[in-house]
N, C-alpha and C positions, 0 to 999 in steps of 0.2 A: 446568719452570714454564709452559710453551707450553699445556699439555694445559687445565689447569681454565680459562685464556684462551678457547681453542678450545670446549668446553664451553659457557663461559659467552654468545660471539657464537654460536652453534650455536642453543642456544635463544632469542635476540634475535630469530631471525631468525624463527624458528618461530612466536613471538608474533605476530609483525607481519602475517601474511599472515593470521592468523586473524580477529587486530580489523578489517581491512581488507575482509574479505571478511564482514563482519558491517555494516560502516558502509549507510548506505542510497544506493540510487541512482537516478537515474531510467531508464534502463536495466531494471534489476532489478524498477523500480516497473511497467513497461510491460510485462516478461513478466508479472507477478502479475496484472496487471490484467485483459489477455488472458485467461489461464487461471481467473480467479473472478469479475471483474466487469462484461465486456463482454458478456454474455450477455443481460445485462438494461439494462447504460446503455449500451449499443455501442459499435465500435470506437472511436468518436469522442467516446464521451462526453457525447451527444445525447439520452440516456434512448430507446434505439430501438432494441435490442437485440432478437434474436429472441424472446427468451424473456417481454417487456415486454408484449409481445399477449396473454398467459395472468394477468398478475397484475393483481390488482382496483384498485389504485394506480400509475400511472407513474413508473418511476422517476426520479430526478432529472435534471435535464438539466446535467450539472456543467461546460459549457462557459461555464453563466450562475453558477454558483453561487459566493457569498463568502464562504461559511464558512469561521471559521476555524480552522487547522490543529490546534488543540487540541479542537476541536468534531470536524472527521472523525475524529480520533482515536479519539473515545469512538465515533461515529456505526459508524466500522467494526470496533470491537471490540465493540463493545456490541449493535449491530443495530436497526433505526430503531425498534422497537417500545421498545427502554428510554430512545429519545430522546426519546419523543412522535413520530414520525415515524411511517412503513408498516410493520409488521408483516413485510411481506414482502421488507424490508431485514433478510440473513441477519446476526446477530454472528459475526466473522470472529476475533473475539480467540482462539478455544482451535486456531485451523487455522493462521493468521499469526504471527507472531513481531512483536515490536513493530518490529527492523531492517524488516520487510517491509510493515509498514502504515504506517513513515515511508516508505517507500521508491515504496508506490504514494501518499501523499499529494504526493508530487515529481512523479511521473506526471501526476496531474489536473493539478497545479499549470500543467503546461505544454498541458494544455486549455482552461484558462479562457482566455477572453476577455479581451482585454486594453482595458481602457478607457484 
């Protein structure tokens, strides 16, 4: 009777590391950010990004910004052109995973400015 026991904690286990590694982070938010969005609002989140000297619009300066987190949501899946926004704000929905666009929304979060 030990077996379908062992079994059944076997897969518990197997579960947990999966949701867990799907949950969002800020961490995780800071690698994604680095590798898709600091090109354009810079490391720091300044809209000063190398790539910011080539687009017709600055990008945001998200150390000022108060958007709220159901707003960047759409803003980074969607891409600022379906926001009313720049155009040259790419939508990141079909590349990110929604775990990875909470994940870099915890990122900013800890750029803004704190009044």
């Amino acid at each position: 009777m030990k077996q379908p026991y062992l079994l059944v904690c076997l897969l518990a286990s197997l579960a947990v590391p999966a949701a867990a590694a799907d949950a969002p982070t800020t961490k995780r938010g800071e690698t994604i950010f680095k590798a898709y969005c600091a090109a354009c609002h810079g490391a720091g989140g300044k809209g000063d990004g190398p790539a910011s000297r080539t687009l017709p619009t600055n990008p945001a300066n998200l150390t000022l910004s108060r958007a709220p987190e159901d707003y960047l949501k759409l803003l980074i899946s969607e891409g600022g052109g379906a926001m009313g926004r720049s155009a040259s704000m790419p939508a990141w929905g079909g590349t990110l995973s929604p775990p990875d666009i909470d994940s870099v929304i915890l990122y900013i979060n800890t750029l803004r400015q704190k009044k």
